[in-house]
C-alpha positions as CSV (number, residue, x, y, z in Angstrom):
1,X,0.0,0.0,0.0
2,X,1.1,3.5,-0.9
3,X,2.2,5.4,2.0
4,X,0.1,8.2,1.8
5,X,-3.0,6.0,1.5
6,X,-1.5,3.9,4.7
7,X,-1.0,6.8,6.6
8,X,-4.5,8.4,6.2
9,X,-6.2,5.1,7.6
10,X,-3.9,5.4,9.9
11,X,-4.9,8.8,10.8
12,X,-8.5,8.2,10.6
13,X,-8.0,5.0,13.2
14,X,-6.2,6.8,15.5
15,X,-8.6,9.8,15.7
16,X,-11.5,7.4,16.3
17,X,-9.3,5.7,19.1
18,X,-8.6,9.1,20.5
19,X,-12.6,10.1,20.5
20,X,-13.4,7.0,22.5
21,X,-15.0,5.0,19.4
22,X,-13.0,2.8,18.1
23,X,-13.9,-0.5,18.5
24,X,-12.4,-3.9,20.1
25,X,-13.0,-7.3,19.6
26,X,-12.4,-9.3,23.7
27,X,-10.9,-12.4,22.3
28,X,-13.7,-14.4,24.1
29,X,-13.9,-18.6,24.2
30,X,-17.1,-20.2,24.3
31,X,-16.9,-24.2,25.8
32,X,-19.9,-26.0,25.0
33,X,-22.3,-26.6,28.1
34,X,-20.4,-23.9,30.6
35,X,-22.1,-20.9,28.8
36,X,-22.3,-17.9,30.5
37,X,-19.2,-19.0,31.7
38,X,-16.3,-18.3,29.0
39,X,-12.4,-18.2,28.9
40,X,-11.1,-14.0,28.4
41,X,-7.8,-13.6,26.6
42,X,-7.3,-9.9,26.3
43,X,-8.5,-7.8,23.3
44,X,-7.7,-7.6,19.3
45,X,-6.1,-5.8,17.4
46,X,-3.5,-4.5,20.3
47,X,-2.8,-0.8,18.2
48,X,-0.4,0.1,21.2
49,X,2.6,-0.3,18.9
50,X,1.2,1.9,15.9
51,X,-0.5,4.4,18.3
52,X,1.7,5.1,21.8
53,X,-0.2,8.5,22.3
54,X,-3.5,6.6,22.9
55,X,-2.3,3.9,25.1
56,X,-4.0,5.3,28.0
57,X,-7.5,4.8,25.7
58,X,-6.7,1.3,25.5
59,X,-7.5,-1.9,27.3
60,X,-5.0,-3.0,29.6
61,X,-3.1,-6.0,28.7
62,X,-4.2,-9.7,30.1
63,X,-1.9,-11.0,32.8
64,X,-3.4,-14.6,32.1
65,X,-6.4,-15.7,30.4
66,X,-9.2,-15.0,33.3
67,X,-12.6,-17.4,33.4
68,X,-15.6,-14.4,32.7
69,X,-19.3,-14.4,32.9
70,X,-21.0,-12.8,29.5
71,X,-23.5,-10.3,30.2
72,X,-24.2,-9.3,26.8
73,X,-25.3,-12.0,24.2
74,X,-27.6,-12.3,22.2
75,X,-28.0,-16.1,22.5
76,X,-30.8,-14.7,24.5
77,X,-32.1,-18.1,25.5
78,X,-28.8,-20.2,25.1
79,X,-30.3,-22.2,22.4
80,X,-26.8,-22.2,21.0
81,X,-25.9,-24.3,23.9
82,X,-29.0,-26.7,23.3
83,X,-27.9,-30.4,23.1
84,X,-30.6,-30.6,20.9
85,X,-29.7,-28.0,18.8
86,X,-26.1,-29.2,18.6
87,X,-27.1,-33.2,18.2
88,X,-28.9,-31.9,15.2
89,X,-26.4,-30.1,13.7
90,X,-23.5,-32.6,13.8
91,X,-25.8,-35.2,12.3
92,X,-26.8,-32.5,9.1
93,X,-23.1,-32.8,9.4
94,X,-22.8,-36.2,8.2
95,X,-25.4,-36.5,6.2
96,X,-24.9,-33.6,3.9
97,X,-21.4,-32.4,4.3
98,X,-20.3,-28.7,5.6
99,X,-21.5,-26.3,3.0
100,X,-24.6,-26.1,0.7
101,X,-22.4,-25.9,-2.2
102,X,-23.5,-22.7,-3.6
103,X,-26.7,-20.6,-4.2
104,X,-29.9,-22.1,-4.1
105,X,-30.9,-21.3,-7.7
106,X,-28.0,-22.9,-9.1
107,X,-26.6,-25.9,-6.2
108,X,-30.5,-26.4,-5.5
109,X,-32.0,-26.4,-2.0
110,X,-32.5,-29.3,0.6
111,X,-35.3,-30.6,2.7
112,X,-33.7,-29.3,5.6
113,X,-34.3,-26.0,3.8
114,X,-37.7,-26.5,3.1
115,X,-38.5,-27.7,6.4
116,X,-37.6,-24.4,8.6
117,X,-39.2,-22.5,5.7
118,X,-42.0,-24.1,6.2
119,X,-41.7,-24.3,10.0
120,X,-41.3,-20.4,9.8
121,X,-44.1,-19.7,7.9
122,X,-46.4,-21.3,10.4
123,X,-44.3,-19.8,13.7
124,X,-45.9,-16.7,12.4
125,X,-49.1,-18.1,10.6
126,X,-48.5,-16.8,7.1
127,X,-48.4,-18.9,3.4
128,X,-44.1,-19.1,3.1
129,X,-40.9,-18.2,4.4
130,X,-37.4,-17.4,2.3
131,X,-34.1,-18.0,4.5
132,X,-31.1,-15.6,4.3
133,X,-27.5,-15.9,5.4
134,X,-28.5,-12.9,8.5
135,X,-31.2,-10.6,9.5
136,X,-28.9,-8.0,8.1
137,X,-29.2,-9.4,4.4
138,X,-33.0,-10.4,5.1
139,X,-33.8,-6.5,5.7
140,X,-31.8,-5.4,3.1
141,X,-32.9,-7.2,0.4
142,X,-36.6,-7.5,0.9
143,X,-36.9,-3.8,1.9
144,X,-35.1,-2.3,-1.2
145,X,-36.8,-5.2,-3.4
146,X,-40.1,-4.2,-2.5
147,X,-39.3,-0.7,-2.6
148,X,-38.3,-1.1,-6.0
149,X,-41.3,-3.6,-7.4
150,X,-44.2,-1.3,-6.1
151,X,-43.8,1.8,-8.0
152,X,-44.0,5.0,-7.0
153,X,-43.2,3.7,-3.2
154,X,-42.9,6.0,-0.1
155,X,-41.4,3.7,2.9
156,X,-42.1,5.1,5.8
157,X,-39.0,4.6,8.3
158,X,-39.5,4.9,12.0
159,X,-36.7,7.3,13.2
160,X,-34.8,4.2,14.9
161,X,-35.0,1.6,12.7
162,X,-32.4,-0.8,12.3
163,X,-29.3,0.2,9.7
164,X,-30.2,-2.5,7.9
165,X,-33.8,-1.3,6.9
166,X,-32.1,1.9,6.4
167,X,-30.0,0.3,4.5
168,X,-32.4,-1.6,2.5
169,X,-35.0,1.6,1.6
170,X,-31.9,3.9,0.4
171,X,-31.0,1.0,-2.2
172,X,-34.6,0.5,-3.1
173,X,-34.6,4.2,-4.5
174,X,-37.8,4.6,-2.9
175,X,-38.8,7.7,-1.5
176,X,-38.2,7.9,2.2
177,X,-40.3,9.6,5.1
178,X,-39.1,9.4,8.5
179,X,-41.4,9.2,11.7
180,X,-40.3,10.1,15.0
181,X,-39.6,7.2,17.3
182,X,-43.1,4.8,17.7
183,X,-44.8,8.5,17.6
184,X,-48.0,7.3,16.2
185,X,-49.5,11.1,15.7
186,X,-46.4,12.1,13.5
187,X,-46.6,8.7,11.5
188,X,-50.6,9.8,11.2
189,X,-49.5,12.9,9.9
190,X,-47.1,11.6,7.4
191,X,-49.2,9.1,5.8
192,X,-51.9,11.7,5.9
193,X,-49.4,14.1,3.7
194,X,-48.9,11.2,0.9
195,X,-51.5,11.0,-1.9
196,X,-53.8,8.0,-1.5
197,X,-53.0,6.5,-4.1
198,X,-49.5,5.9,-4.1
199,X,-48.1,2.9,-2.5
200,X,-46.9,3.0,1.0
201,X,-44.8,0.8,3.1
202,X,-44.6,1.2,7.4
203,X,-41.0,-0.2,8.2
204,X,-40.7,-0.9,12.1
205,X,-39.3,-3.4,14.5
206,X,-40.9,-5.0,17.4
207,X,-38.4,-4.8,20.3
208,X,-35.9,-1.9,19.9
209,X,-32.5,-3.5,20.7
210,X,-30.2,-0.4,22.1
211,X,-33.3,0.8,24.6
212,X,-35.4,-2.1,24.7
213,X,-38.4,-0.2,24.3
214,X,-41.6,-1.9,22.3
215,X,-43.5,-1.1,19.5
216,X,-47.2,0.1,19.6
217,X,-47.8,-3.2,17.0
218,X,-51.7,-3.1,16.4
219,X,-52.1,0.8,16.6
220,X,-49.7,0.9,14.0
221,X,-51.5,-1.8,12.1
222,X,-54.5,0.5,12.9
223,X,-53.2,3.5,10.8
224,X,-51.8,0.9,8.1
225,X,-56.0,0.0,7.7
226,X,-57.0,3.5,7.8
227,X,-54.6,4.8,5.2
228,X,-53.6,1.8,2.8
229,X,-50.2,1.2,3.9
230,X,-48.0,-2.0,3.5
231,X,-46.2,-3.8,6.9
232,X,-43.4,-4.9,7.6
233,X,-42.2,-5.1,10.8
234,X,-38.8,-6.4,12.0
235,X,-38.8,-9.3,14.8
236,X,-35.3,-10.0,15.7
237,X,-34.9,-8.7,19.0
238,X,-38.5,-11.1,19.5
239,X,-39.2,-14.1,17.8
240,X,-38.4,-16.9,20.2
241,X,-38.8,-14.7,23.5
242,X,-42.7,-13.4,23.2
243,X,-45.7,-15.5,22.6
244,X,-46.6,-18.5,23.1
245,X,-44.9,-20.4,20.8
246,X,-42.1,-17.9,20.6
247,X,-43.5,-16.0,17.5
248,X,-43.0,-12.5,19.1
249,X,-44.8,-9.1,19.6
250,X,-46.6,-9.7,16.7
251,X,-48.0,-13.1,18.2
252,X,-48.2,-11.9,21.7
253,X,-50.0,-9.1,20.5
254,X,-52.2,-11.3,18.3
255,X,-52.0,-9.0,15.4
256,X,-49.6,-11.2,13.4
257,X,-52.3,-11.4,10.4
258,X,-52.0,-7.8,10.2
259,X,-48.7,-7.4,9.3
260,X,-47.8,-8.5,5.8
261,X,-44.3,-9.0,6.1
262,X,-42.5,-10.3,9.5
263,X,-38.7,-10.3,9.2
264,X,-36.9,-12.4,11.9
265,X,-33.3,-14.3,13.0
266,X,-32.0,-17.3,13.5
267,X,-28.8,-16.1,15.4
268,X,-30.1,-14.4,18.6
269,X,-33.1,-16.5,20.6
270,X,-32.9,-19.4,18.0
271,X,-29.1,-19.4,18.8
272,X,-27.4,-20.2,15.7
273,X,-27.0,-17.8,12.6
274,X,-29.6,-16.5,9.6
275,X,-32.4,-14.4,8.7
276,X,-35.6,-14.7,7.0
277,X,-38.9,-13.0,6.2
278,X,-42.1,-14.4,6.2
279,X,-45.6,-13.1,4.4
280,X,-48.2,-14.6,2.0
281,X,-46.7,-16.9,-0.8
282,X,-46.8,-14.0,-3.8
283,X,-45.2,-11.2,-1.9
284,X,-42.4,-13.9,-0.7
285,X,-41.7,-15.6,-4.4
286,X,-41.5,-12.2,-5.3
287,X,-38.5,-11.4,-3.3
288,X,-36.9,-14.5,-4.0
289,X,-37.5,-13.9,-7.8
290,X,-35.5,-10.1,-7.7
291,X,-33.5,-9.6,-4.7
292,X,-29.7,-10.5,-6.0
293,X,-29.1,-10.6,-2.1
294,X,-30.5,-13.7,-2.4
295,X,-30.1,-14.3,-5.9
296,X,-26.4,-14.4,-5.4
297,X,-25.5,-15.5,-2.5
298,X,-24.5,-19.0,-1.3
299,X,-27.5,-20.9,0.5
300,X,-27.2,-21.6,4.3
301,X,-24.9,-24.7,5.2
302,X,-27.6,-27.5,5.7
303,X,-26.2,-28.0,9.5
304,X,-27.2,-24.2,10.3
305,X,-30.7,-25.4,8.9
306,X,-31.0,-28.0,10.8
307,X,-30.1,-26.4,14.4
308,X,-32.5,-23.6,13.5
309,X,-35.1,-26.0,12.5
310,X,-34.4,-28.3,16.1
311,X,-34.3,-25.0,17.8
312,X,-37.3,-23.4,16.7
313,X,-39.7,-26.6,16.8
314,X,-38.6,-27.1,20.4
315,X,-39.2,-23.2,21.0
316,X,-42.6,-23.3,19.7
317,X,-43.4,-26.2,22.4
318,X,-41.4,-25.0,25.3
319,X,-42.1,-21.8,27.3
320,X,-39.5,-23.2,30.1
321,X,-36.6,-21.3,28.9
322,X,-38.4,-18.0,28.5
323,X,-40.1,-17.8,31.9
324,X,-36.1,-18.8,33.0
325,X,-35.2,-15.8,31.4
326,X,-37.8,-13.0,31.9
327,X,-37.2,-14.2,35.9
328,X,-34.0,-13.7,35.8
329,X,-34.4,-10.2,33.4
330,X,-37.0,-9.2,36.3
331,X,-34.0,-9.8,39.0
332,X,-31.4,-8.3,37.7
333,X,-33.8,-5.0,36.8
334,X,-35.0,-4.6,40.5
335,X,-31.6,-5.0,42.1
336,X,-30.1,-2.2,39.2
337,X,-33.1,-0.1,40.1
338,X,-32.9,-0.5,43.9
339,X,-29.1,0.3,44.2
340,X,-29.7,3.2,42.3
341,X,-28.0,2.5,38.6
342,X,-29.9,5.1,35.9
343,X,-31.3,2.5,33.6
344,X,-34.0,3.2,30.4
345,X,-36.7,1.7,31.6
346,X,-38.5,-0.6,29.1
347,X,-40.8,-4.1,29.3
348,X,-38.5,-6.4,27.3
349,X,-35.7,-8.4,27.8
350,X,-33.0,-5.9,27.8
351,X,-31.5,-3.8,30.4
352,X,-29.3,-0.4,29.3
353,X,-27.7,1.0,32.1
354,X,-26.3,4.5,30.8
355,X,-23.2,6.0,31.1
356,X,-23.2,8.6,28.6
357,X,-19.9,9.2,27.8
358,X,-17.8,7.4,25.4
359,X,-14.4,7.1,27.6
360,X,-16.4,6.5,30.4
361,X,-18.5,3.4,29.0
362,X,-15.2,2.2,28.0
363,X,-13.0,2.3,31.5
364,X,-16.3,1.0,33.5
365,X,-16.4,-1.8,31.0
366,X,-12.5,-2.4,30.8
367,X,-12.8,-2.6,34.7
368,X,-16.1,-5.4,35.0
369,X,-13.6,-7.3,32.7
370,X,-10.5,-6.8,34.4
371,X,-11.5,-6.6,38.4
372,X,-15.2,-8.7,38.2
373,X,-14.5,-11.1,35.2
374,X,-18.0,-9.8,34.2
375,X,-17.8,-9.0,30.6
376,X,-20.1,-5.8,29.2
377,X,-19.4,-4.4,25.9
378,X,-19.8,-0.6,25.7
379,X,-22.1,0.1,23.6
380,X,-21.1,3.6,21.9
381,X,-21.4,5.6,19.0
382,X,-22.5,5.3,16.1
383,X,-24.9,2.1,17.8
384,X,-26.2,5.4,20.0
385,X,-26.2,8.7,20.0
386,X,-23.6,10.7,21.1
387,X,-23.9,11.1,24.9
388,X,-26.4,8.1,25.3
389,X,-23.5,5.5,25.1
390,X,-24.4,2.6,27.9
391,X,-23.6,-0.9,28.9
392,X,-26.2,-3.1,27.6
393,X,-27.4,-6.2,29.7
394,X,-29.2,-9.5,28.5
395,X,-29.8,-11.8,31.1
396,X,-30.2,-15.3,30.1
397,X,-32.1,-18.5,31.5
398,X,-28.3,-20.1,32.2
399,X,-27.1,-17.4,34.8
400,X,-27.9,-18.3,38.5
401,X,-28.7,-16.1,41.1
402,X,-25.3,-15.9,42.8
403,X,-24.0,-14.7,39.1
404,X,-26.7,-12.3,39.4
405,X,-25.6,-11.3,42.7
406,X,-21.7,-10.9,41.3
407,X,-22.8,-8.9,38.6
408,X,-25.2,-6.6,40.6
409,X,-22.2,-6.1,43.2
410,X,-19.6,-5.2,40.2
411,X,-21.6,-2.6,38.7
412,X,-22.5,-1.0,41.8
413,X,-18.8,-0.8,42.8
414,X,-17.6,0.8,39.1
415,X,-21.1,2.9,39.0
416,X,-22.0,4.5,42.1
């Protein structure tokens, strides 16, 4: 690389590093069957030697690898620690090799394929299902293909809406309106300001992920009846926590039928790794006929398929690992709340505890690592907004009340 060119990313790296921002990976080591409990090794990449005026903005170093407690996955549920989930797996495994061998349309597809489609369709109760390789890609290329295939579009974005819907409806070349955050007067007022007749789309999610705050679902579905307005609401911070069969806000809510297009994950409650959308059979085929980020991109291994599939058939059945969890979620709220840590409060699964300031989140979280072997990712900007940045908690069923008790103690020792 040219030098000049080298030493610009070099520039731009250290700036962010100097802001607070930049980001590093904890070099963290999952064992099968000890999760939450996992194996720290320090952090990656070390930029100490490139950058010695920001050393003090770094990590410190690891002494010796330290056993941790994760505070922060989104295996919500620890599905990815199933025995069922993994048995399955390992025997797609055997059967059908490691990968799918290429895209669907041109390697073909595979029962085991077929099979979550199908069981995702009904987890939601509509006519199909299409699998993508993450919720990232499922967004993306459903928003900007249905963007682009009904003409003369305006999506209408709620204000936080995942980067990936954004994402999707600036490649779709839609036009774009922007509501305020689940304001349902100022989405009234937008879809009041669009001509009847052109087509609109109301983009949302469920569960907001950095607040944990929920949707108003059927109001919104209200205003979509009223003025003529497509649905599609993201689900990944939900499906396999809410409901009874794990379907989410939408089936807790029992307005699923009113939305036409539910977007979900594979990698957070379902505990493995994928995305997909479900709706009625046209609007689905329809995606899978001109998205290219489907089109052109290698099928799911069949093992992934077949953990998903094991995963989500035994969520549908068994509420034992959500009632674990929202427990525990309750606990670790009242203790936070009692001691006095500033949390947004919300009614889902997650717990931010703010901070609000960059270096701040950092140090506090370098600390729970270092002192507590409790391990908290900051969560800054550009996640947040400036001045909002926060530790983020997700309890799971697997942590146990002295964990709880640990963790509680650390923060109130680094916080307060």
């Amino acid at each position: 690389m040219f030098d000049q060119y080298e030493q610009l990313l070099h520039d731009q790296l250290r700036d962010l590093t100097l802001r607070g921002d930049y980001r590093y990976f904890a070099r963290i080591e999952r064992t099968a069957g000890q999760f939450p409990t996992v194996t720290a090794h320090g952090f990656s990449p070390d930029f100490r030697e490139f950058y010695p005026e920001t050393s003090k903005h770094l990590p410190p170093i690891f002494e010796a690898p330290q056993k941790t407690i994760v505070w922060c996955s989104n295996d919500y549920l620890g599905m990815g620690q199933s025995d069922l989930v993994k048995s399955a797996m390992c025997s797609a495994i055997n059967t059908y090799g490691a990968g799918a061998g290429g895209t669907r349309n041109i390697a073909g597809t595979t029962t085991l394929h077929d099979k979550l489609e199908t069981e995702l369709a009904d987890l939601h109760g509509k006519q199909a299902a299409l699998l993508f390789t993450s919720g990232y890609i499922a967004n993306e290329a459903a928003l900007s293909t249905l963007g682009r295939v009904f003409t003369d579009c305006v999506i209408l974005s709620d204000a936080d809406n995942h980067a990936s819907m954004i994402a999707g409806i600036r490649h779709s070349g839609a036009e774009k309106r922007i509501w305020r955050h689940n304001d349902l007067d100022h989405l009234e007022q937008q879809l009041q300001s669009i001509d009847r007749s052109r087509r609109k789309i109301i983009a949302f999610e469920s569960v907001y992920s950095m607040d944990g705050d929920i949707a108003p679902v059927a109001e919104i579905c209200d205003l979509a009846k009223r003025y003529d307005a497509f649905t599609y609401l993201d689900e990944v911070h939900a499906v396999g926590m809410y409901g009874p069969r794990g379907g989410g806000i939408s089936e807790r809510e029992n307005v699923a039928n009113r939305i036409d297009v539910i977007q979900g994950t594979l990698g957070k409650a379902f505990g493995v790794v994928g995305g997909y959308i479900a709706g009625d059979a046209v609007c689905i085929d329809a995606i899978r006929s001109f998205a290219p980020e489907f089109i052109f991109t290698t099928a799911l291994p069949p093992a992934i398929a077949a953990g998903a599939l094991a995963s989500v058939r035994h969520l549908k059945k068994s509420s034992v690992e959500r009632l674990a969890q929202q427990r525990n979620v309750a606990k670790v709220k009242s203790l936070l709340r009692d001691g006095g840590v500033r949390q947004i409060d919300n009614d889902s699964h997650i717990i931010p505890v703010l901070v609000g300031d960059a270096r701040q989140c950092k140090s506090i979280s370098n600390q729970l690592l270092h002192e507590h072997g409790v391990y908290l990712q900051p969560i800054n900007y550009p996640t947040v907004p400036k001045g909002t940045e926060r530790l983020r908690i997700t309890p799971s069923p697997l942590h146990t009340d002295e964990q709880i008790a640990e963790l509680v103690e650390a923060i109130f020792q680094q916080m307060l």
